[in-house]
N, C-alpha and C positions, 0 to 999 in steps of 0.2 A: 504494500500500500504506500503510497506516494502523496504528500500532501501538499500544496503550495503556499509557501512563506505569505502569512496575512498580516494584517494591520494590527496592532496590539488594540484592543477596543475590552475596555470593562463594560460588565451590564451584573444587575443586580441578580442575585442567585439567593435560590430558598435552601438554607441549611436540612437536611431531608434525615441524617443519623448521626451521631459523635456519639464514637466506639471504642472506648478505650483498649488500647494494645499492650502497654506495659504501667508502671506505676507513675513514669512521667512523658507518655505519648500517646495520643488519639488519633482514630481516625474518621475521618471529618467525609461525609458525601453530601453533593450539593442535587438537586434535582434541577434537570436543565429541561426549560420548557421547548416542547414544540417547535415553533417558531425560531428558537436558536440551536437547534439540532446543527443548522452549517458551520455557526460562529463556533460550536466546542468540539470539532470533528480532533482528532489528534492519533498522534504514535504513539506507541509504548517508549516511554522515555523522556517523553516531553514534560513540561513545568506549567503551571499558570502559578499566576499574582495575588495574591488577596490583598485587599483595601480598606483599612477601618479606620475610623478615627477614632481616639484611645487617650486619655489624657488631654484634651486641645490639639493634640497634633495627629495630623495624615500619617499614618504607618502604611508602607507596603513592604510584602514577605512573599518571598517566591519559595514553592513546593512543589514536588515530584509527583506528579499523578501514577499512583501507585499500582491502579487493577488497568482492567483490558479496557479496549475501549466500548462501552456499552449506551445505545443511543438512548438520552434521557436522565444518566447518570453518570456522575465520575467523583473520585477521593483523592484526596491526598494524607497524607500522616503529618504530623505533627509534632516532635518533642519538644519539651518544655527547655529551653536555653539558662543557663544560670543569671539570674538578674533581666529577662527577656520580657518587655514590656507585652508585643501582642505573641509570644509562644505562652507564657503564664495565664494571658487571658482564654486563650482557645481550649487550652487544657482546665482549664477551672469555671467558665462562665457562658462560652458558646454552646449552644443546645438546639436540638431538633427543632426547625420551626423560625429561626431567627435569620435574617437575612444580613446578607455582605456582598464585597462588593469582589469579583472576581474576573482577571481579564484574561482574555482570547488564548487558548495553551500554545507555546512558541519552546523552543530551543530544538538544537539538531543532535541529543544525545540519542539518537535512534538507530535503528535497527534495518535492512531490509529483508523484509521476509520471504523474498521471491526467488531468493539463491543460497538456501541453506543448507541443502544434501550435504552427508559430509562433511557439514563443518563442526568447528570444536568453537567453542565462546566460552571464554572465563569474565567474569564478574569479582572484580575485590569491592567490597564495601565497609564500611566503618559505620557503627549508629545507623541514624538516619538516612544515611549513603544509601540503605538498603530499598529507599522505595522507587526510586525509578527501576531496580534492577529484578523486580518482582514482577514487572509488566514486562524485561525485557526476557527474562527466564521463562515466562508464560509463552510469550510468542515464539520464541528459537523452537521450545517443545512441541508445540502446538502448531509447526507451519511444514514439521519435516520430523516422519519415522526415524531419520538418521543422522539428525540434527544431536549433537552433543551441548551440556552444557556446564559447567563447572562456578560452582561459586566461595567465594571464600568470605567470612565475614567474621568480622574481627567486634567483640564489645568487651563491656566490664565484666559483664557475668550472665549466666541465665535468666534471669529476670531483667535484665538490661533489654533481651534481643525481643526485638520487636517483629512479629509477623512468624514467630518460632511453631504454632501452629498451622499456619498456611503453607509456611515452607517442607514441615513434616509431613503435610499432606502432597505437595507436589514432587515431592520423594518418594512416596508412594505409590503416586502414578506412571512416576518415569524413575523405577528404579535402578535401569539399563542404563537411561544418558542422562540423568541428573546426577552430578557428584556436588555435595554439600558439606565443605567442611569450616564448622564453627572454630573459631580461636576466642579465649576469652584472656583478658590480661590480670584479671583478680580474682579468678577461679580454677582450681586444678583441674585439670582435665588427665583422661588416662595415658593418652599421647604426648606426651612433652614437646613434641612441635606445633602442638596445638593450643601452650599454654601460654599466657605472658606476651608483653606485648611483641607487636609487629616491627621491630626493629634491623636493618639492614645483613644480618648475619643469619635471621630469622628466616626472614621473605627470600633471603639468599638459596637456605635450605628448603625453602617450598619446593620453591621454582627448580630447584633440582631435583628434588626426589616427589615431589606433591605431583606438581603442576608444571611437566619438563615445558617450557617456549616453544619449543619445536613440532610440539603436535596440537599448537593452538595456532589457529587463522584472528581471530578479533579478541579484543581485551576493551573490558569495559572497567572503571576506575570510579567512584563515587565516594567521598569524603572529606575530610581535611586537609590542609593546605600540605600538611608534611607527611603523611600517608600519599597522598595523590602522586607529589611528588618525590619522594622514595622509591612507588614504583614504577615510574617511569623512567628514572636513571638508570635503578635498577634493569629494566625489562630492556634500553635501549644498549648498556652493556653487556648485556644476553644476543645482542645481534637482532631486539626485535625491530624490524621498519616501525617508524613514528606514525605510519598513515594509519594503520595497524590498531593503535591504540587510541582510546576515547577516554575521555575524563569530563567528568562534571564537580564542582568544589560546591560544597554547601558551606553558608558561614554561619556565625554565630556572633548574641548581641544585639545591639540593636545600630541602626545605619544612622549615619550624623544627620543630626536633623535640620543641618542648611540644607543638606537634598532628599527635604520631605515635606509635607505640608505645602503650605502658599508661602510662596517666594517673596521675599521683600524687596519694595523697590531700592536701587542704587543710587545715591544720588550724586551727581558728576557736577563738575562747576569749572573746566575750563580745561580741565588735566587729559592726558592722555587717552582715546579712546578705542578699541577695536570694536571693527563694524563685524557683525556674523551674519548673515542671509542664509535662510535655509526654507526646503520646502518640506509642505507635509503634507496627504492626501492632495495635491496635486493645486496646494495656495502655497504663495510665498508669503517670507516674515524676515522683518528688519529687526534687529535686534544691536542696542550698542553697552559695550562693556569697558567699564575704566581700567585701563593694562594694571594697577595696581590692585585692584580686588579679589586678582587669580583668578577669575571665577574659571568653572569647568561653562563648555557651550551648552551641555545642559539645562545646568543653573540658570545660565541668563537666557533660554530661549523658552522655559516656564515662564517667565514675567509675561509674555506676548503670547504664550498658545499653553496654557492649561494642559494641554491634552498632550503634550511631548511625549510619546511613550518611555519608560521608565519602571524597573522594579529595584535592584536590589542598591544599587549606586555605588557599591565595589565593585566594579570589572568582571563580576561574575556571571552575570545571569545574560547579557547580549540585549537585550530586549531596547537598550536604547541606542543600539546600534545605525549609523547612516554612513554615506559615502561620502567621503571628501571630495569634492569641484574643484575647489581654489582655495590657496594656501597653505601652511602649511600650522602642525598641532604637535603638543607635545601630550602622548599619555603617559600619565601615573601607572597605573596598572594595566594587565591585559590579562584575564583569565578564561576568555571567551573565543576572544577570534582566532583563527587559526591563520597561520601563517599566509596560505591563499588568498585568506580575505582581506590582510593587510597588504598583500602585492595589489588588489584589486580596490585599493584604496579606502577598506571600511576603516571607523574606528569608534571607541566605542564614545559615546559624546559624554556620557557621565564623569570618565579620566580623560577629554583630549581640553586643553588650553591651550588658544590658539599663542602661535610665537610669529604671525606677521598681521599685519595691518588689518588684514580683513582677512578672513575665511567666506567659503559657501560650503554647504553641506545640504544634504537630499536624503531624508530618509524614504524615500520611497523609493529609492535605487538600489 
């Protein structure tokens, strides 16, 4: 299944069940009416937004849609983040019935299911790493007799692991090509390579004796910043090609709240200015920024269009992704684009600040 790149667009969703899965994570399904059956069409893999206000301020929190795709329905998980202003509230307050605001599902951590014979798919996941890799486990099994899949997934303990009955179950189904192996880091396990955390001598010995590289085609990657990226060093000093491998970073905390809520106006009085032009749904917008405010072209292109797409505002989630025109940008972070995209001139506008006079930028390109 093949889906094409849409418009980010929130619309209000009725909260339909919150299911608790472990002692600080739920799972949350929305019921999608009728009428916007096209807007929530999605892959296994992909993320939507949710949108609340919470304290005075706009919070958005990008999640992993966890199950298959089902028309009229879809979930994401949830855990509770240490000090997390809307994970605390969704695990303690949101209920059946209560409505939010959730946009259009986007990102490319997907799968295709139309060439899987034969293949081998690993999955490492940490925590909550694990819910896009529950829809991509489902479909590798479910698209191909002789589709393999392997998953590793690392938490604190047994009651940490979230979806440990869904995933027993899908073990049971495919007991031939699911291999399922738990690592916990604060619990013994009978395996001693299955105990403690996932550290670079550890993952070392997977990957040699677990999970040899050589008889895997695709690797999927979902977690933390230094998990994600361990094993990817890892896996590219094993001789794996880069294209090969996929990653998605989940964060944690809560996002600065200059790039959240409503943006405050700038006030300029003679000083330096850079001009941004950008388009969106097919209108242009002038937008001007004092070179001394730093701002990201984000930032200053909410003052004039509300509707900038935008979720997580660390470099992670893409969603406010456009192409550069003209000039040139410097970004902070980049955990999203892939090198391609950056030949082909995207970037992501929540880290780019422009470093000449004016920029253009096109999210619709």
């Amino acid at each position: 299944m093949v889906l094409t790149r849409k418009r980010a667009r929130f619309h209000t969703l009725r909260v339909a069940e919150v299911r608790p899965l472990t002692a600080d994570s739920v799972e949350v399904t929305f019921a999608v009416p009728e009428e916007l059956h096209g807007e929530y069409d999605y892959l296994p893999g992909q993320y939507v937004a949710l949108r609340k206000q919470l304290e005075g301020h706009e919070l958005r929190r990008s999640y992993s849609l966890c199950r298959l795709p089902t028309a009229g329905s879809m979930s994401v998980a949830i855990k509770r983040d240490v000090g997390g202003l809307f994970s605390s509230w969704a695990n303690t307050e949101l209920a059946a019935g209560d409505e939010i605001d959730v946009m259009s599902p986007q990102g490319t951590f997907t799968i295709d299911d139309q060439n899987l014979d034969h293949r081998h798919i690993v999955g490492i996941a940490a925590g909550s790493g694990i819910t896009p890799l529950m829809s991509l486990a489902h479909t590798v099994l479910a698209a191909s007799d002789t589709a393999l899949f392997s998953l590793l997934y690392t938490n604190r303990s047994t009651v940490d692991v979230m979806f440990l009955e869904e995933l027993a179950e899908l073990k049971d189904r495919y007991p031939a090509r699911l291999a399922l192996h738990h690592v916990l880091s604060r619990e013994q396990r009978t395996a001693p390579l299955l105990s403690g955390r996932i550290d670079e001598p550890k993952l070392r010995r997977i990957l040699t004796s677990l999970i040899p590289p050589a008889t895997v085609d695709e690797w999927y990657l979902c977690g933390p910043f230094d998990l994600v990226q361990l094993c990817r060093d890892t896996l590219e000093e094993f001789g794996v090609d880069r294209h090969r491998v996929h990653f998605e970073l989940f964060t944690t905390g809560e996002a600065p709240r200059a790039e959240i809520g409503g943006v405050p106006p700038v006030r300029h009085a003679g000083e330096q200015l850079v001009r941004i032009d950008f388009t969106l749904d097919g209108q242009s917008a002038t937008v001007h920024s004092p070179v001394d405010a730093h701002e990201s072209i984000l930032t200053a292109a909410l003052r004039v269009r509300p509707d900038v797409p935008f979720a997580c505002t660390g470099g992670v989630c893409g969603t406010c992704r456009a192409r550069l025109i003209e000039g040139s940008v410097r970004m902070t972070e980049n955990y999203a684009l892939e090198p391609e995209e950056l030949e082909r001139g995207y970037v992501l506008t929540c880290q780019s600040h422009p470093t000449t006079p004016a920029v253009v930028v096109d999210y619709d390109g």
